[in-house]
Every structure is written in structure tokens, then in C-alpha cells.
HTML snippet that shows the backbone in 3Dmol.js (N, CA, C, O; Angstrom):
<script src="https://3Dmol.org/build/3Dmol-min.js"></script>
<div id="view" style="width:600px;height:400px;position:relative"></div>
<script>
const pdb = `
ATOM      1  N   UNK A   1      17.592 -15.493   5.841  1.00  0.00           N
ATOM      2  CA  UNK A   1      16.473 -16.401   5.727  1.00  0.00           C
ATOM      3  C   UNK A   1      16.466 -16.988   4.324  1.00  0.00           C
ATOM      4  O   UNK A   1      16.758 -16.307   3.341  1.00  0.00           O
ATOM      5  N   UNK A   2      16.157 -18.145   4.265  1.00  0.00           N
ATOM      6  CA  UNK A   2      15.646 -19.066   3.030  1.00  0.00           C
ATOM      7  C   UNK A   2      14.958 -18.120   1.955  1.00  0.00           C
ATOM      8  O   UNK A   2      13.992 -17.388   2.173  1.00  0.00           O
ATOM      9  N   UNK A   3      15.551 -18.255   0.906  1.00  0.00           N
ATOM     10  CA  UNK A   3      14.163 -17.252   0.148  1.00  0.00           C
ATOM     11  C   UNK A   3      12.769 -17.710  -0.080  1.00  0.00           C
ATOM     12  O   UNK A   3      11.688 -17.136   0.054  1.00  0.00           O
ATOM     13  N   UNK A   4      13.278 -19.574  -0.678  1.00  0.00           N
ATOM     14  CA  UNK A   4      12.007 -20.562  -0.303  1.00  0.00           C
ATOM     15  C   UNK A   4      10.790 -19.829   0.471  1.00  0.00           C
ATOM     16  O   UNK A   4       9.656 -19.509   0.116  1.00  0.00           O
ATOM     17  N   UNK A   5      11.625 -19.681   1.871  1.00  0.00           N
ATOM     18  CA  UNK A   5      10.752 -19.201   2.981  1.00  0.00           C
ATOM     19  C   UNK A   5      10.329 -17.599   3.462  1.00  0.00           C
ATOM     20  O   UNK A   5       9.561 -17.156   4.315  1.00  0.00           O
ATOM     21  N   UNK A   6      11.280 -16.954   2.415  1.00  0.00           N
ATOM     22  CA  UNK A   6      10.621 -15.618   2.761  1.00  0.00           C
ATOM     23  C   UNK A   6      10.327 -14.576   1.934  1.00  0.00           C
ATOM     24  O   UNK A   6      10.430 -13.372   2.171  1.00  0.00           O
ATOM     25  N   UNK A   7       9.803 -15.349   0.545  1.00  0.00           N
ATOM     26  CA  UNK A   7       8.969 -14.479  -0.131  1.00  0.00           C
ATOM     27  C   UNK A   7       7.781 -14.846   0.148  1.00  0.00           C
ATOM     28  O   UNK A   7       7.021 -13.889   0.295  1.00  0.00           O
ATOM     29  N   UNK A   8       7.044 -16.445   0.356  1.00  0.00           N
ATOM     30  CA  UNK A   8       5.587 -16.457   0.944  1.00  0.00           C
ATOM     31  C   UNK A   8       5.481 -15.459   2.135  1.00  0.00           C
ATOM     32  O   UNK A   8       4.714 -14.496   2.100  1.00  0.00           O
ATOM     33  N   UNK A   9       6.119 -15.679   2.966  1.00  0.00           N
ATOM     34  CA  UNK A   9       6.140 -15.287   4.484  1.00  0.00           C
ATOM     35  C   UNK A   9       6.002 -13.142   3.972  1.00  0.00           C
ATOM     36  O   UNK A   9       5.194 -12.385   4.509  1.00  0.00           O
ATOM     37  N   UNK A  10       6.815 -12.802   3.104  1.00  0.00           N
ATOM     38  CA  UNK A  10       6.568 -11.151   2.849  1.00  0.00           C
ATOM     39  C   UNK A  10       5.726 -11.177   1.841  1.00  0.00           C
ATOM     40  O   UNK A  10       5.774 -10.030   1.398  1.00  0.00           O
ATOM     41  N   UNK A  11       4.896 -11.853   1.133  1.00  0.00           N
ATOM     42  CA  UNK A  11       3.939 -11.503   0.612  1.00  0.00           C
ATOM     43  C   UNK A  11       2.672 -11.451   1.377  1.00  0.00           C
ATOM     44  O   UNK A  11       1.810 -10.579   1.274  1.00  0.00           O
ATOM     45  N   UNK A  12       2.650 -13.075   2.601  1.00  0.00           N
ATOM     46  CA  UNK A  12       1.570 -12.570   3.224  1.00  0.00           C
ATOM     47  C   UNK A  12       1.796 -11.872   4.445  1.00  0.00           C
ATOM     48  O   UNK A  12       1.269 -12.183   5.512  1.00  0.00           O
ATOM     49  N   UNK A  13       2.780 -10.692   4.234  1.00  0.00           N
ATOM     50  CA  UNK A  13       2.999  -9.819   5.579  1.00  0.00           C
ATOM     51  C   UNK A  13       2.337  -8.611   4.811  1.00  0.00           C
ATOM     52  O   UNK A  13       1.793  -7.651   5.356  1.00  0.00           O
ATOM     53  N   UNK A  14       2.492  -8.844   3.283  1.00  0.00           N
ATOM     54  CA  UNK A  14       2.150  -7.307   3.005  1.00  0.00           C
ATOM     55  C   UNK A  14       0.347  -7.296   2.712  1.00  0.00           C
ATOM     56  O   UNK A  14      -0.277  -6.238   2.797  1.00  0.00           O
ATOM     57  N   UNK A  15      -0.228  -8.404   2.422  1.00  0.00           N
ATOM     58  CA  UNK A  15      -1.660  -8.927   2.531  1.00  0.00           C
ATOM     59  C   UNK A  15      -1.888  -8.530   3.765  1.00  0.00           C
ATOM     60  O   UNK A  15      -2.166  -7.338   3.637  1.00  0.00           O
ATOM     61  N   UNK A  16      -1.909  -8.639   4.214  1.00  0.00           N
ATOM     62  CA  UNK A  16      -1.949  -8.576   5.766  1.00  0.00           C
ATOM     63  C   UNK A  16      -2.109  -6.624   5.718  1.00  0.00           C
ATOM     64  O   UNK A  16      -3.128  -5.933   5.692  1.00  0.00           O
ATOM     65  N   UNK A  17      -0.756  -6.256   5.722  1.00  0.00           N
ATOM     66  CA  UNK A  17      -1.013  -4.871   6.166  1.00  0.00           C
ATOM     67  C   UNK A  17      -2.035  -3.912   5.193  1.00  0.00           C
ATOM     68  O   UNK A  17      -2.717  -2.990   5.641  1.00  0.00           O
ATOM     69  N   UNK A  18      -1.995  -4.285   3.917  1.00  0.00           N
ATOM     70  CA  UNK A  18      -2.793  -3.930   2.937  1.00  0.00           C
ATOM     71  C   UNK A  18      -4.219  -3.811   3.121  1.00  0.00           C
ATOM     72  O   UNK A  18      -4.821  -2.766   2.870  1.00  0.00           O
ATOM     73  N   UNK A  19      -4.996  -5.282   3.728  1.00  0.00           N
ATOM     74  CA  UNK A  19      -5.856  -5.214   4.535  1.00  0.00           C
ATOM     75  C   UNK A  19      -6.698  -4.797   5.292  1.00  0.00           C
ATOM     76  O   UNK A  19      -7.916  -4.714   5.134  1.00  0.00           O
ATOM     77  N   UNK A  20      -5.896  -4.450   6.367  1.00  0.00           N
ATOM     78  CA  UNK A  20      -5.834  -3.656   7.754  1.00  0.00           C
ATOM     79  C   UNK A  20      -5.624  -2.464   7.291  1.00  0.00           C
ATOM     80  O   UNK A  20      -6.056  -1.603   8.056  1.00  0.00           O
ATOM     81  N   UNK A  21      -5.158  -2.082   6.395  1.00  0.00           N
ATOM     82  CA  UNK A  21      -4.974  -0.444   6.097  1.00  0.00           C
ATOM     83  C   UNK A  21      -6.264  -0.250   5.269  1.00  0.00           C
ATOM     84  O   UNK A  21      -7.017   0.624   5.697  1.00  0.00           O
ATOM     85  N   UNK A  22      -6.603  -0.834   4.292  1.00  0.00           N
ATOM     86  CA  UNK A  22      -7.585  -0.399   4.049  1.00  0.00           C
ATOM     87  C   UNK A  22      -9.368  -0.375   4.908  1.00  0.00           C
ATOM     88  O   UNK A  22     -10.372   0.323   4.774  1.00  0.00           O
ATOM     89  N   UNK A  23      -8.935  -1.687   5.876  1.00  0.00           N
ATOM     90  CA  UNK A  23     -10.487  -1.710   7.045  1.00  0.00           C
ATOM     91  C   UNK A  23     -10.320  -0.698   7.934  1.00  0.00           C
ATOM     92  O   UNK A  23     -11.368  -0.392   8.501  1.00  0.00           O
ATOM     93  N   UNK A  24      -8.784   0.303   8.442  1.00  0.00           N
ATOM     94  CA  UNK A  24      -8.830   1.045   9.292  1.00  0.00           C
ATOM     95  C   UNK A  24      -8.923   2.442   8.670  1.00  0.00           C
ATOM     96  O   UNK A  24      -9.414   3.380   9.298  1.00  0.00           O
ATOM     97  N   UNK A  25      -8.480   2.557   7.518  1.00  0.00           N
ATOM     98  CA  UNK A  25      -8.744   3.496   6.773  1.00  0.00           C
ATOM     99  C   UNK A  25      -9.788   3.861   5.674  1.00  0.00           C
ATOM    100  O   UNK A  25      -9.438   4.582   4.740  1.00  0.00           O
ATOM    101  N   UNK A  26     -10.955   3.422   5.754  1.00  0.00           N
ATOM    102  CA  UNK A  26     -11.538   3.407   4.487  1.00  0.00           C
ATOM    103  C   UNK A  26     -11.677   5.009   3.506  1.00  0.00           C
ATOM    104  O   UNK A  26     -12.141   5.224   2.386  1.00  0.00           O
ATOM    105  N   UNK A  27     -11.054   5.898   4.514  1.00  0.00           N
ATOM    106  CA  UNK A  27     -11.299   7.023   3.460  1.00  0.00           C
ATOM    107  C   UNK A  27     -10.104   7.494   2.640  1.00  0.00           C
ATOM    108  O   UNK A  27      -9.764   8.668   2.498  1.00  0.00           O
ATOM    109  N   UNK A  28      -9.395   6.204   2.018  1.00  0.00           N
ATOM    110  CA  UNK A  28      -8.279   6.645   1.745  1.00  0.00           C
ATOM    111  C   UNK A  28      -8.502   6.261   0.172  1.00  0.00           C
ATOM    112  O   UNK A  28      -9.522   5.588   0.024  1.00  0.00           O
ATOM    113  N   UNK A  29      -7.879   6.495  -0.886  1.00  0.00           N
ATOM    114  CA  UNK A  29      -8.519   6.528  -2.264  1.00  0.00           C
ATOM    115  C   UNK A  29      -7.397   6.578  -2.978  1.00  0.00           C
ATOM    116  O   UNK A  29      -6.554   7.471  -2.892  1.00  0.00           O
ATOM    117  N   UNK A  30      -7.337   5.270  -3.970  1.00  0.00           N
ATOM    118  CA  UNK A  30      -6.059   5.656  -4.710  1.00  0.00           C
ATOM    119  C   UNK A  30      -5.920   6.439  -5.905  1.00  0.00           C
ATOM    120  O   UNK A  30      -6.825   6.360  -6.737  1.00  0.00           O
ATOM    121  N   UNK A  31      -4.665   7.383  -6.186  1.00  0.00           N
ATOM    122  CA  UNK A  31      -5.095   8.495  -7.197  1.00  0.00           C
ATOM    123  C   UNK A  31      -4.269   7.600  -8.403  1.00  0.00           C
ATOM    124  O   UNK A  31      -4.016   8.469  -9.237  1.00  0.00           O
ATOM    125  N   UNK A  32      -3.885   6.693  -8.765  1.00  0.00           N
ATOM    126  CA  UNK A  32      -3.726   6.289 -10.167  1.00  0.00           C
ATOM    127  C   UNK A  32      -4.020   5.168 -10.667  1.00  0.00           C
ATOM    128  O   UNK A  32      -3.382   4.152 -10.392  1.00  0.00           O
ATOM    129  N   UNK A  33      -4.976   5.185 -11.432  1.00  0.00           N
ATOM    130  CA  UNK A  33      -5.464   4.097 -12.297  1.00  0.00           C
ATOM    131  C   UNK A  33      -4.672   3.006 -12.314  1.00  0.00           C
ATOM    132  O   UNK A  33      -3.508   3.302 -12.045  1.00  0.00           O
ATOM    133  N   UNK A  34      -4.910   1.452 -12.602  1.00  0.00           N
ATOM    134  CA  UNK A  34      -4.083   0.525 -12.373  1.00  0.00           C
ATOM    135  C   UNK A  34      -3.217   0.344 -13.752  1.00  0.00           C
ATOM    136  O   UNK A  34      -2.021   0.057 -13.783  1.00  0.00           O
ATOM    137  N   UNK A  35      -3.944   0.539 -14.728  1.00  0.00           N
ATOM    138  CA  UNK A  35      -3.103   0.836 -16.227  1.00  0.00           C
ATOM    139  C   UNK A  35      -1.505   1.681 -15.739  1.00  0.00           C
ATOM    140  O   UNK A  35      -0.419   1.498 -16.288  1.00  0.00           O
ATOM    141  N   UNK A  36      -1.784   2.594 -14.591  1.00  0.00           N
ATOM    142  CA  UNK A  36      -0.888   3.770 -14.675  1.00  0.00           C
ATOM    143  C   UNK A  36       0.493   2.946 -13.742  1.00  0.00           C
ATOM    144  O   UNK A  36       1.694   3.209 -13.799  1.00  0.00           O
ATOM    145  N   UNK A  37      -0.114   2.052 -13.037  1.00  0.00           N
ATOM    146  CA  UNK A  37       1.068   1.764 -12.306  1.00  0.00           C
ATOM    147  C   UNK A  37       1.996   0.909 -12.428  1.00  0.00           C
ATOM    148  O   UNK A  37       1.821  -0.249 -12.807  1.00  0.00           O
ATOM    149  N   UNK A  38       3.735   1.726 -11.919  1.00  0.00           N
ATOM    150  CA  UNK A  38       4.718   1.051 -12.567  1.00  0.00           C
ATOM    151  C   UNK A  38       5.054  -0.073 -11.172  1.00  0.00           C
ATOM    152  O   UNK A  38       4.574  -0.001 -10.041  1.00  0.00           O
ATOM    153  N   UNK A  39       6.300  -1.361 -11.862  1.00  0.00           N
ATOM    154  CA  UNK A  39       6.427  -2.240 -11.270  1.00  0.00           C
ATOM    155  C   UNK A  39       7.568  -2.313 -11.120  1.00  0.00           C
ATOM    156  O   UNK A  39       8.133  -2.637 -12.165  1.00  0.00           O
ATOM    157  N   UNK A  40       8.391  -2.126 -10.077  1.00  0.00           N
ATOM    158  CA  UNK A  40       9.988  -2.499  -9.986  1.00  0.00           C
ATOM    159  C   UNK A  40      10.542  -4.314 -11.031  1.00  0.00           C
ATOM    160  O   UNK A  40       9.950  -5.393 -11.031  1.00  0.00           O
ATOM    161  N   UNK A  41      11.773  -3.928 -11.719  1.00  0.00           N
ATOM    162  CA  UNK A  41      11.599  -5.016 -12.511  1.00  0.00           C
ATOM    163  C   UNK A  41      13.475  -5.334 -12.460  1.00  0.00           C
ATOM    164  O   UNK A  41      14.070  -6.260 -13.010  1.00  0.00           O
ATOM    165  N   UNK A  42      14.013  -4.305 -11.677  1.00  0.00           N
ATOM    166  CA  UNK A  42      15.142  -3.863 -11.398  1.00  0.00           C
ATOM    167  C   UNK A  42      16.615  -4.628 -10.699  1.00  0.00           C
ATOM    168  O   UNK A  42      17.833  -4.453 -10.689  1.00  0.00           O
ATOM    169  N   UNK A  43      15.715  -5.451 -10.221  1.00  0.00           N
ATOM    170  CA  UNK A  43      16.652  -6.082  -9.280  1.00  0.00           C
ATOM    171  C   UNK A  43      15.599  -7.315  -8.411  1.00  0.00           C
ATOM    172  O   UNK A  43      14.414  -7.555  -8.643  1.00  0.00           O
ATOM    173  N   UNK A  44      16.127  -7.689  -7.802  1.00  0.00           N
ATOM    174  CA  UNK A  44      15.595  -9.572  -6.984  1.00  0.00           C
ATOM    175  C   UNK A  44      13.883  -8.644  -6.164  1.00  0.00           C
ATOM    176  O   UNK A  44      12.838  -9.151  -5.755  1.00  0.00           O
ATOM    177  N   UNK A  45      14.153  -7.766  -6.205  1.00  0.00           N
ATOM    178  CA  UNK A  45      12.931  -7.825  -5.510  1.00  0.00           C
ATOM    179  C   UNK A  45      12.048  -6.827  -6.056  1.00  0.00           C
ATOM    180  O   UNK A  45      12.323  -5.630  -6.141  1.00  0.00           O
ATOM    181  N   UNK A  46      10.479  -7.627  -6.592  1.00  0.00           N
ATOM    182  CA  UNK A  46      10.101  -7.328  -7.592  1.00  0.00           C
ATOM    183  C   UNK A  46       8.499  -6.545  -6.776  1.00  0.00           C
ATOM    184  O   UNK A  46       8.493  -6.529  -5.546  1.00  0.00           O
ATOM    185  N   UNK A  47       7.546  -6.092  -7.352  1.00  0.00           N
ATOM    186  CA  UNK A  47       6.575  -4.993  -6.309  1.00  0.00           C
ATOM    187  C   UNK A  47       6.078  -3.328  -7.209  1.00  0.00           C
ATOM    188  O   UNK A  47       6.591  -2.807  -8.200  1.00  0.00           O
ATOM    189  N   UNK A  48       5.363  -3.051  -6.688  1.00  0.00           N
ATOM    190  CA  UNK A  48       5.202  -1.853  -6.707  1.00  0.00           C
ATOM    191  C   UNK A  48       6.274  -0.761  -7.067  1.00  0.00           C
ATOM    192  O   UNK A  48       7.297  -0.766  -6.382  1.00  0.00           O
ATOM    193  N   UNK A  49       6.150   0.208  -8.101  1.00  0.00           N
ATOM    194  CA  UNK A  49       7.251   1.272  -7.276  1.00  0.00           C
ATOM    195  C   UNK A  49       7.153   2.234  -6.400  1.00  0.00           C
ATOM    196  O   UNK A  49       7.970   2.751  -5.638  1.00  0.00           O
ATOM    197  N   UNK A  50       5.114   2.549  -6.786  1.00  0.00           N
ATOM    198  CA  UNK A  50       4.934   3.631  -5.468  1.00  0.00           C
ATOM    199  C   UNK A  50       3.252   3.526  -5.517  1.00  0.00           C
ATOM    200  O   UNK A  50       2.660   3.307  -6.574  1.00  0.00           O
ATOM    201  N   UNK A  51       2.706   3.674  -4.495  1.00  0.00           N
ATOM    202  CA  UNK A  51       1.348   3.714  -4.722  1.00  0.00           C
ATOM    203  C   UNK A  51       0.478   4.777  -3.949  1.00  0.00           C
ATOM    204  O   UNK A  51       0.071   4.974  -2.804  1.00  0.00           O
ATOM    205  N   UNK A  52       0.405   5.443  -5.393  1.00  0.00           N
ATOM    206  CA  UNK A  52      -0.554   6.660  -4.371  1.00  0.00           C
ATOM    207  C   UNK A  52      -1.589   6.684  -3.974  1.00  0.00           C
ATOM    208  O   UNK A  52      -2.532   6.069  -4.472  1.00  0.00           O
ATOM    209  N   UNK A  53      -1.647   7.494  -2.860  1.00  0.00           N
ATOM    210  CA  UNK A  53      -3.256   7.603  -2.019  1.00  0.00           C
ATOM    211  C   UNK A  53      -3.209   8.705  -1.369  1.00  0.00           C
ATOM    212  O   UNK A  53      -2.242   9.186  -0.778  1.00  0.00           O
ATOM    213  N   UNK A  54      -5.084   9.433  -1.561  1.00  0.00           N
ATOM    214  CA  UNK A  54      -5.173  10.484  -0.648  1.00  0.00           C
ATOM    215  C   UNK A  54      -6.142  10.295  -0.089  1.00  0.00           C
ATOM    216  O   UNK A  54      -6.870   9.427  -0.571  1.00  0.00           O
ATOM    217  N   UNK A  55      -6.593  10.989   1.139  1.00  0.00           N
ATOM    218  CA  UNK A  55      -8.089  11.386   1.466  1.00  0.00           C
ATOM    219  C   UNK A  55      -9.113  11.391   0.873  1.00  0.00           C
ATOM    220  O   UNK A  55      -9.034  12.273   0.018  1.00  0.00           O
ATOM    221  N   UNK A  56     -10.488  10.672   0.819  1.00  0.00           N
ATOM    222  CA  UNK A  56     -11.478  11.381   0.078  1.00  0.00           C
ATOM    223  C   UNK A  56     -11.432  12.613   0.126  1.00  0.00           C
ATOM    224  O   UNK A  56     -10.815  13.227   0.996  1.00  0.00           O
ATOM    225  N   UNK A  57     -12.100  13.158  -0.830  1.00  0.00           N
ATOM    226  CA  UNK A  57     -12.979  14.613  -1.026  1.00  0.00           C
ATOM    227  C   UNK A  57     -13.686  14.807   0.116  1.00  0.00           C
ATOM    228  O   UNK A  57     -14.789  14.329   0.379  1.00  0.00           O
ATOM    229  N   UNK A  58     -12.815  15.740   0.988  1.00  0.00           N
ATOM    230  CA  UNK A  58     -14.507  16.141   2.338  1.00  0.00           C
ATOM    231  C   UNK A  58     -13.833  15.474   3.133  1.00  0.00           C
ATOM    232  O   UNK A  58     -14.230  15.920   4.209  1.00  0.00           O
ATOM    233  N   UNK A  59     -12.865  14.489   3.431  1.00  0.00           N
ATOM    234  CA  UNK A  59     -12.900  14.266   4.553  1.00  0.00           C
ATOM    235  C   UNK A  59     -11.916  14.849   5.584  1.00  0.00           C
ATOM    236  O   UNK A  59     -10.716  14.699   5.353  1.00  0.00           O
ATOM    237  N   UNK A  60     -12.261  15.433   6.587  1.00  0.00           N
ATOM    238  CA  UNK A  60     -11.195  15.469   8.018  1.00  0.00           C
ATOM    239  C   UNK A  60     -10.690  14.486   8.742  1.00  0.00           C
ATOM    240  O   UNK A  60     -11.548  13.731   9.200  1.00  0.00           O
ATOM    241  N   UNK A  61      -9.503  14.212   9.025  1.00  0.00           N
ATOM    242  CA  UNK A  61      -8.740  13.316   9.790  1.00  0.00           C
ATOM    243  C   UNK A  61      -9.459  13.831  11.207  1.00  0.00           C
ATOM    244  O   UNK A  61      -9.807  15.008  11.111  1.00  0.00           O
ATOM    245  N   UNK A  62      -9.714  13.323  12.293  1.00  0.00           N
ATOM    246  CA  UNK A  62      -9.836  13.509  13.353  1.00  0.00           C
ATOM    247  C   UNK A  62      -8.852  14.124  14.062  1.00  0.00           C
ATOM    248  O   UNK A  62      -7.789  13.772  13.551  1.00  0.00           O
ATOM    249  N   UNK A  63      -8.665  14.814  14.916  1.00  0.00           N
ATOM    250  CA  UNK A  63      -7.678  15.539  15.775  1.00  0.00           C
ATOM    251  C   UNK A  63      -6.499  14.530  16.001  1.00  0.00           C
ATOM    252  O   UNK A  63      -6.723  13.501  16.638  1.00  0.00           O
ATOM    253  N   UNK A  64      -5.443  14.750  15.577  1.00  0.00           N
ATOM    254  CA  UNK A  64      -3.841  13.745  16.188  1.00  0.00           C
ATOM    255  C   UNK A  64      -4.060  12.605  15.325  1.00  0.00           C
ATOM    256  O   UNK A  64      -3.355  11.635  15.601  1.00  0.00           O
ATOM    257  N   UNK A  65      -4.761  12.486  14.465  1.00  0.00           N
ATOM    258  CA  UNK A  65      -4.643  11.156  13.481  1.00  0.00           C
ATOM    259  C   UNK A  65      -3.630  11.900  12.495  1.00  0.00           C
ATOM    260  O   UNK A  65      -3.538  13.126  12.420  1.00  0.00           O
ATOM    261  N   UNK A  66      -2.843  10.937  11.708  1.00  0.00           N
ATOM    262  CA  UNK A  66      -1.808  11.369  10.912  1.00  0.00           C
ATOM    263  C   UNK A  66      -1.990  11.800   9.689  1.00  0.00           C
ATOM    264  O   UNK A  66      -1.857  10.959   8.799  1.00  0.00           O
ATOM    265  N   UNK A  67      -2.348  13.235   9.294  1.00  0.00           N
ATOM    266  CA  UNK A  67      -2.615  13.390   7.380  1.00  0.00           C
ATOM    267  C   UNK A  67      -1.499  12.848   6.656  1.00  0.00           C
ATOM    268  O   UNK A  67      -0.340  12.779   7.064  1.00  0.00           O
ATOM    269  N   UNK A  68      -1.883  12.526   5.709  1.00  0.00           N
ATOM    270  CA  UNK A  68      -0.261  12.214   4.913  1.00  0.00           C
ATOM    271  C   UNK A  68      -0.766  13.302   3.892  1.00  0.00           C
ATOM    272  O   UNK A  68      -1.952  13.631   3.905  1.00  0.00           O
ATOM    273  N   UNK A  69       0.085  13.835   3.050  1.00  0.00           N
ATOM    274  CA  UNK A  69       0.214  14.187   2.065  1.00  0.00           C
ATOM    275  C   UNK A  69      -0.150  13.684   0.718  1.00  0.00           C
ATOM    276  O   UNK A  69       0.143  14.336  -0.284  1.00  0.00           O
TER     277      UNK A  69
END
`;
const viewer = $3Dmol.createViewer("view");
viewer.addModel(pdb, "pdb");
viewer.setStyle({}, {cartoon: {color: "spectrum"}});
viewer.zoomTo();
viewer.render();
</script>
């Protein structure tokens, strides 16, 4: 694919899931400050390198919903 055409197109794929993860998940909480986070700078494709998140405090996943770690 065009790159023209597919860095808009994967930026708003990841808007998108970012989104939706956070309206379907709201008890999810990120554990590092934005000061703290690093940025791939490495190579053509540039982003995040990792972004953590846990559970609130207190909360239970419902039965067969997926904990992450």
C-alpha cells in the first residue's frame, strides 16, 4: 500500500481501537505517567513502545472476561 495512504488510514485504525477500548473498558488505568513514556524512534515506524495498563483497585473482571496481567 501507498504510504501516502496508509499512515492516515493506521492512525485512524488505531483511534478507533483506542476508543472502543477505553468505552468498553473503563476500568482499565494506565500505570505510567506520560513524562514516563518512551517512543519508538528506531526505524520507519514511529509510536509507542509499550503502554501499560491495569485494572482499577477493587475491580473483578466478570466470569470468562479476559484479565490481562
Amino acid at each position: 500500500m501507498d504510504q501516502r495512504l496508509g499512515q492516515p488510514l493506521a492512525r485512524a485504525e488505531l483511534e478507533i481501537v483506542l476508543r472502543q477500548l477505553c468505552e468498553r473498558r473503563p476500568h482499565l488505568r494506565e500505570l505510567d505517567d506520560a513524562e514516563s513514556l518512551r517512543f519508538r524512534d528506531d526505524s520507519s515506524v514511529h509510536g509507542l513502545r509499550a503502554l501499560r495498563v491495569a485494572w482499577r483497585l477493587g475491580y473483578v473482571p466478570p466470569r470468562g472476561e479476559i484479565a490481562w496481567a
